[in-house]
Backbone as CSV, one residue per row, in Angstrom:
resi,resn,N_x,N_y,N_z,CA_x,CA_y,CA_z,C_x,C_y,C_z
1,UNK,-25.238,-1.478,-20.837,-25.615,-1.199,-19.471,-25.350,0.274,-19.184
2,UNK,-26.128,0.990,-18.372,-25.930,2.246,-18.300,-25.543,2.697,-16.602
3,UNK,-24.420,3.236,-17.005,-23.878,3.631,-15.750,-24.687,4.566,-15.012
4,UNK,-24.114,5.026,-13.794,-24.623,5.748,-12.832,-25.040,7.100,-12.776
5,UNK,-23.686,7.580,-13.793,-24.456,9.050,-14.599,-25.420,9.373,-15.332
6,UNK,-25.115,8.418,-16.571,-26.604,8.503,-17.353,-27.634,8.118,-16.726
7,UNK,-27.672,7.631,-16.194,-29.080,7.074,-15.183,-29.321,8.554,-14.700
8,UNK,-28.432,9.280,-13.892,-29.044,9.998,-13.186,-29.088,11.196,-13.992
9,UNK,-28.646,11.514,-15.384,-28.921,12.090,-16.547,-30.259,12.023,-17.279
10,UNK,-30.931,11.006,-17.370,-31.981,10.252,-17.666,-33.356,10.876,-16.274
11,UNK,-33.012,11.203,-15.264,-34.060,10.914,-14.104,-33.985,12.824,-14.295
12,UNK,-32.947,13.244,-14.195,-32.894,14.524,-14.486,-33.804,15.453,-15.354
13,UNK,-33.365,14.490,-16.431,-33.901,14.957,-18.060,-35.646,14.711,-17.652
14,UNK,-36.224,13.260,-16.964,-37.635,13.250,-17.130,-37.797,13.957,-15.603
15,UNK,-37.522,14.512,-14.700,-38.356,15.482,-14.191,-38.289,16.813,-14.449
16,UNK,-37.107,17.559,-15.050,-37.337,18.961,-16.028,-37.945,18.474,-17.164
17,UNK,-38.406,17.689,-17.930,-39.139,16.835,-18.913,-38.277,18.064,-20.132
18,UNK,-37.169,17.108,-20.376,-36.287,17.525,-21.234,-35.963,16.345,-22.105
19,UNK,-35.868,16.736,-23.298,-35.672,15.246,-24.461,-34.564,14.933,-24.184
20,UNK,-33.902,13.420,-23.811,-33.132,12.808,-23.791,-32.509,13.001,-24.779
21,UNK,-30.763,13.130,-24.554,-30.016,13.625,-25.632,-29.142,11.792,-25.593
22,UNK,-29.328,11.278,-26.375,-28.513,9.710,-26.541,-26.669,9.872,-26.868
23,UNK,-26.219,10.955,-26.664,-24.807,10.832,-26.771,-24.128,10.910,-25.742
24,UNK,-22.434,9.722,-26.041,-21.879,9.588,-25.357,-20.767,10.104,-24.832
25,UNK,-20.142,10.299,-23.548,-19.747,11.533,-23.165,-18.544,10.562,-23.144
26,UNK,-16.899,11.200,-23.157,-16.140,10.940,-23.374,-15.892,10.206,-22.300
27,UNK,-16.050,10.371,-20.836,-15.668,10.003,-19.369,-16.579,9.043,-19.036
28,UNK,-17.724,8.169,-19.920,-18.384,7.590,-19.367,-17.928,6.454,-19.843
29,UNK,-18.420,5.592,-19.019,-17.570,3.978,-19.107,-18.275,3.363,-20.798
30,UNK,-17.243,2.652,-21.120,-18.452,1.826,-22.516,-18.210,0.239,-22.528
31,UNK,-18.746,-0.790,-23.206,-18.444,-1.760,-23.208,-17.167,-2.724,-23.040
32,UNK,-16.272,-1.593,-23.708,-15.116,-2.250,-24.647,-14.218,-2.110,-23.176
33,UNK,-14.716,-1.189,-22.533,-13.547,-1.257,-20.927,-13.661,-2.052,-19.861
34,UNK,-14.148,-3.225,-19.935,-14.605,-4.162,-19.672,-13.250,-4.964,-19.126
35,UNK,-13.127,-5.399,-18.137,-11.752,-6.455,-17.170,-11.056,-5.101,-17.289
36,UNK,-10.917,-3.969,-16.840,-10.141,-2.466,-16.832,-10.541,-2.248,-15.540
37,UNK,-9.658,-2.195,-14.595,-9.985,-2.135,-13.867,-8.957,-0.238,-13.332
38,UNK,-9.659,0.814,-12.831,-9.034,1.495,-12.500,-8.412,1.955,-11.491
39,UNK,-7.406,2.149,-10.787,-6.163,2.383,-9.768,-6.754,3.295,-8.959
40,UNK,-6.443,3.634,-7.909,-7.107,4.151,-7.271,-6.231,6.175,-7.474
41,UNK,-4.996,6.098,-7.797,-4.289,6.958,-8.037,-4.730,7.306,-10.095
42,UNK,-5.148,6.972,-10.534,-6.037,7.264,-11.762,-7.266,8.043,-11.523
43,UNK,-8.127,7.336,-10.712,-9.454,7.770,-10.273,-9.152,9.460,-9.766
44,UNK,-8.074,9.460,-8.703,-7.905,10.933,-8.010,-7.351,11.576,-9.692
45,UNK,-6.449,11.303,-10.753,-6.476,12.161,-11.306,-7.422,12.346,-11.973
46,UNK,-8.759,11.584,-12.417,-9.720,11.431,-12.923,-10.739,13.067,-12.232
47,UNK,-10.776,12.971,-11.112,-11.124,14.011,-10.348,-10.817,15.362,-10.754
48,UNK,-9.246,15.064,-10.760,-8.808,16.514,-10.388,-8.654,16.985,-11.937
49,UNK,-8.892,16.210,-12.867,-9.398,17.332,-14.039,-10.732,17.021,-14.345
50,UNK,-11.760,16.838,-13.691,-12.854,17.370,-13.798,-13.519,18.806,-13.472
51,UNK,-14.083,18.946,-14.725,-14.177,20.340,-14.740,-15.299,20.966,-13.562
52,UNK,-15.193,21.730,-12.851,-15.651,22.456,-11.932,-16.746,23.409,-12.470
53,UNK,-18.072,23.800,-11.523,-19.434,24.331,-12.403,-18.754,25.874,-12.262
54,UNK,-19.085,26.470,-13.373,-18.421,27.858,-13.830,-19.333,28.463,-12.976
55,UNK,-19.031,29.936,-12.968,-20.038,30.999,-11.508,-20.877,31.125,-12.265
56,UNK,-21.214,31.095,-13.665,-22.370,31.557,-14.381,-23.407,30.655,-13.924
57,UNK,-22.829,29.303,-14.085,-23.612,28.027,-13.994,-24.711,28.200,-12.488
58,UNK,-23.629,28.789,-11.436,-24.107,28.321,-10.359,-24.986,30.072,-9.583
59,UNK,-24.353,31.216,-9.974,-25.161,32.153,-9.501,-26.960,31.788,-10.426
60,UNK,-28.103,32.099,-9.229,-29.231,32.576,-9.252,-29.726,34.156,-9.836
61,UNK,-29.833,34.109,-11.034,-30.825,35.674,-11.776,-32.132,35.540,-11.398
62,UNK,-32.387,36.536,-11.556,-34.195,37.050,-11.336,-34.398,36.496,-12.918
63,UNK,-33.614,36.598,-13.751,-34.237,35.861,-15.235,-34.938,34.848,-15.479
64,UNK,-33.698,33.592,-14.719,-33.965,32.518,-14.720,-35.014,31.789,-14.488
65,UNK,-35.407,30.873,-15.246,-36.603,30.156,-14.956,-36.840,29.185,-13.932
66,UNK,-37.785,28.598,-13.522,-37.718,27.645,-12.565,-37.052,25.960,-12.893
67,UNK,-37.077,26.068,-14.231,-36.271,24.838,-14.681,-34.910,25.319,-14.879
68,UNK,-34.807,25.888,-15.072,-32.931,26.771,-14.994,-32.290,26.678,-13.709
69,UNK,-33.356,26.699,-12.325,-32.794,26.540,-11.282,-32.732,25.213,-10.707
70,UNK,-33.963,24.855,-10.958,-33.143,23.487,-10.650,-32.640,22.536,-11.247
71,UNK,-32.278,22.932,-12.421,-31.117,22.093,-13.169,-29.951,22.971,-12.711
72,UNK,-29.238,24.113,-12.443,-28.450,24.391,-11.686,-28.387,24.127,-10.025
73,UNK,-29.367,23.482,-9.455,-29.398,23.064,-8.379,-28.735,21.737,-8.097
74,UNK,-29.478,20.892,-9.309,-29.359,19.544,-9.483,-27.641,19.290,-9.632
75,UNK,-27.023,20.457,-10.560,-25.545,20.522,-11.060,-24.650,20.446,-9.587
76,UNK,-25.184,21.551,-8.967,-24.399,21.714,-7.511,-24.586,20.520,-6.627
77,UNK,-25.949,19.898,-6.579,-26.033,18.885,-6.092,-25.163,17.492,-6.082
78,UNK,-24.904,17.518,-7.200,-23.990,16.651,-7.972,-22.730,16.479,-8.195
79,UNK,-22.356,17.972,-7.901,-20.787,18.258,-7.569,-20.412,17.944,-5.861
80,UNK,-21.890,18.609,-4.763,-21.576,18.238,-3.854,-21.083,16.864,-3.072
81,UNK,-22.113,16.061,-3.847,-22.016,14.558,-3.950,-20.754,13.861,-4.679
82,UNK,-20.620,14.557,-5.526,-18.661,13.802,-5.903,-17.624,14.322,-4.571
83,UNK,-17.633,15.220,-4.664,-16.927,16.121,-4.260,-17.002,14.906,-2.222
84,UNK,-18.003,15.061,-1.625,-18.291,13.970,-0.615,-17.790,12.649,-0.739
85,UNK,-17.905,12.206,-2.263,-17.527,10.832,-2.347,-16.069,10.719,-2.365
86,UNK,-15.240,11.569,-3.183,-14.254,12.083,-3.214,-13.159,12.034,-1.816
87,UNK,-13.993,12.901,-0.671,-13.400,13.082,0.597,-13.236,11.256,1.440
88,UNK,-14.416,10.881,0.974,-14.865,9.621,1.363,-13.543,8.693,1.035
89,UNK,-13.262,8.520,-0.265,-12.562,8.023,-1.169,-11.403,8.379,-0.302
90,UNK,-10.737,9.333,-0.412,-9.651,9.916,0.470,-9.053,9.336,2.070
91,UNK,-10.085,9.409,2.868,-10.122,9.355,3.979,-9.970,7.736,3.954
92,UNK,-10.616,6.661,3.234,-10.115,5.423,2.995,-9.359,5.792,2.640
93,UNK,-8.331,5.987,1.602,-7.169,5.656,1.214,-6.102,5.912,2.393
94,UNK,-6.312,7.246,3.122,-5.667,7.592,4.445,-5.499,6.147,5.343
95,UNK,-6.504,5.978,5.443,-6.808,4.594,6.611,-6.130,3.699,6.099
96,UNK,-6.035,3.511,4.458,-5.044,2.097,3.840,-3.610,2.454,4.131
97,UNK,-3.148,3.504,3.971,-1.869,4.052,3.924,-1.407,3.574,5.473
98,UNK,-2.079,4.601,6.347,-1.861,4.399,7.353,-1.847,2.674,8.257
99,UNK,-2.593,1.822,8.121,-2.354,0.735,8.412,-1.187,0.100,7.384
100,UNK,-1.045,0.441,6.129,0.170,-0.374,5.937,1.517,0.240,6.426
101,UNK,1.314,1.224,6.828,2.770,1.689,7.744,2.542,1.157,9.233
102,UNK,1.751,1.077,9.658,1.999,0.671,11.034,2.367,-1.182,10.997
103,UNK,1.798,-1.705,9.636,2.103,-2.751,9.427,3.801,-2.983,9.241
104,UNK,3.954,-2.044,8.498,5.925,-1.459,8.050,5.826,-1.601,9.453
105,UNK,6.050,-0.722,9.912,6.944,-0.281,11.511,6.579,-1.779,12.514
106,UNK,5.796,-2.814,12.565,5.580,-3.793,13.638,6.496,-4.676,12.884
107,UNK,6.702,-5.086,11.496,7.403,-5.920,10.699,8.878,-5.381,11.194
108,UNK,9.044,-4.089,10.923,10.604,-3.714,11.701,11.003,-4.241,12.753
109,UNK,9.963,-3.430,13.497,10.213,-3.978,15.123,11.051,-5.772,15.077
110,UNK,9.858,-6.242,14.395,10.134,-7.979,14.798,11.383,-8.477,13.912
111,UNK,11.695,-7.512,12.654,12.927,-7.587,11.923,14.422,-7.144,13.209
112,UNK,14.548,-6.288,14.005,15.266,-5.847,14.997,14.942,-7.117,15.639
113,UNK,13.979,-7.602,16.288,14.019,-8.305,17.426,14.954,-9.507,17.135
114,UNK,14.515,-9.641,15.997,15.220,-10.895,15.141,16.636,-10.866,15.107
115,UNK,17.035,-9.501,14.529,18.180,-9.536,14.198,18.829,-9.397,16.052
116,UNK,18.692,-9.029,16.399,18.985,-8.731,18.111,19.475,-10.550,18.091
117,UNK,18.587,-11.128,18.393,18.694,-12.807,18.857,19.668,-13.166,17.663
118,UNK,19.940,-13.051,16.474,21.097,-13.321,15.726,22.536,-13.158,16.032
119,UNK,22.211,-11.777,16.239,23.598,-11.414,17.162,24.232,-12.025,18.079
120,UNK,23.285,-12.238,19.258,23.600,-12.865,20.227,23.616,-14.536,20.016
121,UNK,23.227,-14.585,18.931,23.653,-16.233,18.853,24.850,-16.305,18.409
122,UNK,25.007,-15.300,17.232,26.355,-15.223,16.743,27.533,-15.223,17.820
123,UNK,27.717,-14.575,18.759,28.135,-14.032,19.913,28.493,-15.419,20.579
124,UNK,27.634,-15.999,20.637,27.191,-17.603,21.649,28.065,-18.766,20.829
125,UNK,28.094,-18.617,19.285,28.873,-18.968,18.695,30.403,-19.331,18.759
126,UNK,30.630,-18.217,18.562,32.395,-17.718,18.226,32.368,-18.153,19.908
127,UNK,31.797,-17.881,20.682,32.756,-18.342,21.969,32.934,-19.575,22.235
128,UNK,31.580,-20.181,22.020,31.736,-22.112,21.197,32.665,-22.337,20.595
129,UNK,32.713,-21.561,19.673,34.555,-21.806,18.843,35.928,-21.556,19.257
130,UNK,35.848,-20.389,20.120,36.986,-20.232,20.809,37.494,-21.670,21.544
131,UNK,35.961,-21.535,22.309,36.282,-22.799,23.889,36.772,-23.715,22.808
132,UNK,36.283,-24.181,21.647,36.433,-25.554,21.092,38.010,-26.025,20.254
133,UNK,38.588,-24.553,20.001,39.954,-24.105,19.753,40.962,-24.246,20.913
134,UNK,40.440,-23.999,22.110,41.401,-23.969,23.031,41.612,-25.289,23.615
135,UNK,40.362,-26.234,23.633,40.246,-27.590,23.566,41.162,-28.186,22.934
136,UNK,40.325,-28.170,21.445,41.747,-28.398,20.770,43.342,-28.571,20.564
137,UNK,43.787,-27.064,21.431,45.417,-27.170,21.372,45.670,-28.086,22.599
138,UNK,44.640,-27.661,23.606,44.923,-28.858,25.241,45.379,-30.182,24.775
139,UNK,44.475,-30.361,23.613,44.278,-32.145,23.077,45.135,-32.121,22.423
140,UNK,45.661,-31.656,21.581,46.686,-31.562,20.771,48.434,-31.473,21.862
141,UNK,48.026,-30.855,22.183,49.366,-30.541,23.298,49.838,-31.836,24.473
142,UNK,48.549,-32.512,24.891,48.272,-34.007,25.658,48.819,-34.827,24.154
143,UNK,48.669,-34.755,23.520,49.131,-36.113,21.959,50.206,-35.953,22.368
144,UNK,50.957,-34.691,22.263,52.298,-34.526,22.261,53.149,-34.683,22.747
145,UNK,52.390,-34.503,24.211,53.272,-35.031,25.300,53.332,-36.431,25.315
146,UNK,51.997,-37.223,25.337,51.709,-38.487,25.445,52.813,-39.337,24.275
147,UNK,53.397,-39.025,23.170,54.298,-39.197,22.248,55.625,-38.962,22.638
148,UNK,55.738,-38.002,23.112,57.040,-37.463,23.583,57.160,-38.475,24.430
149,UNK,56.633,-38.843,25.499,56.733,-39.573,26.802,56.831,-41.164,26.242
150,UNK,56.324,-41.457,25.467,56.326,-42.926,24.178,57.416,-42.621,23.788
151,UNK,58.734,-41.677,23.409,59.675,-41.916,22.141,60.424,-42.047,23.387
152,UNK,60.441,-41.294,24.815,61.624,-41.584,25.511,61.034,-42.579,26.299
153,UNK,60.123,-43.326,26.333,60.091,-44.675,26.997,61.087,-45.906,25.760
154,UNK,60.435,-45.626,24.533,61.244,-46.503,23.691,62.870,-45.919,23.728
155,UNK,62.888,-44.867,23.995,65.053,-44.974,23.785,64.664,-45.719,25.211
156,UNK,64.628,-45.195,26.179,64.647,-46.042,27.504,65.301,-47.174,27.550
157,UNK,64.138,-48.168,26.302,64.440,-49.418,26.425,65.298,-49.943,25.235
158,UNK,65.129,-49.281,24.600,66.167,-49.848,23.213,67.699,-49.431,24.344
159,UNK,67.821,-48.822,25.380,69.563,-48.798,25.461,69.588,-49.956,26.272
């Protein structure tokens, strides 16, 4: 299957009606990369060493022929168009970035809110425990008496 370059390598070649050259360029996809899927942080370095059209490439001579120019037209054309897709590419990734931080920061928020109502349950807690401690010794302290008041009813009557 032929990718998007050679295609447009191919459309190139038949309107300067230039013989198709059948070799394969190192950067172009081939069979075997097949379930490869590439990262989106690959792709940008993929970019950024692509080589850029030299000034020779792109200045206009009075020499030059009319197929010289617009195959240097076609070149610039082509850079302009990455170079667009590129920004394109970018400006999504901006937009991904950016919604997963605002996604971060609302998850915080509701992580605080959360932890806020923990606190205060915690809080709601321990005073449950206090009250239920102080209960406790009341009840404990009523046994005691209630016993105490039982051992001197029994001397009472044992004299």
């Amino acid at each position: 299957m032929l990718t998007l370059k050679a295609c447009l390598r191919r459309l190139k070649a038949w309107i300067v009606n230039e013989e198709i050259r059948e070799t394969k360029f190192v950067n172009e996809e081939s069979d075997d990369d097949e379930g490869y899927n590439e990262t989106p942080q690959m792709a940008m370095r993929k970019t950024r060493v692509r080589k850029r059209p030299r000034e020779d490439d792109i200045k206009i001579r009075k020499e030059d022929s009319r197929d010289e120019i617009k195959e240097k037209f076609g070149s610039l054309k082509e850079s302009f168009n990455d170079t667009k897709d590129n920004v394109t590419r970018l400006q999504f990734e901006v937009d991904c970035l950016r919604d997963e931080r605002e996604e971060m920061e609302e998850e915080m928020r509701l992580q605080r809110v959360e932890l806020l109502k923990l606190i205060e349950f915690t809080k709601v807690l321990k005073q449950e425990r206090e009250g239920d401690k102080n209960t406790i010794k009341r009840q404990q302290e009523m046994i005691t008496n209630i016993t105490c008041g039982m051992v001197k009813m029994e001397e009472g009557e044992n004299m």
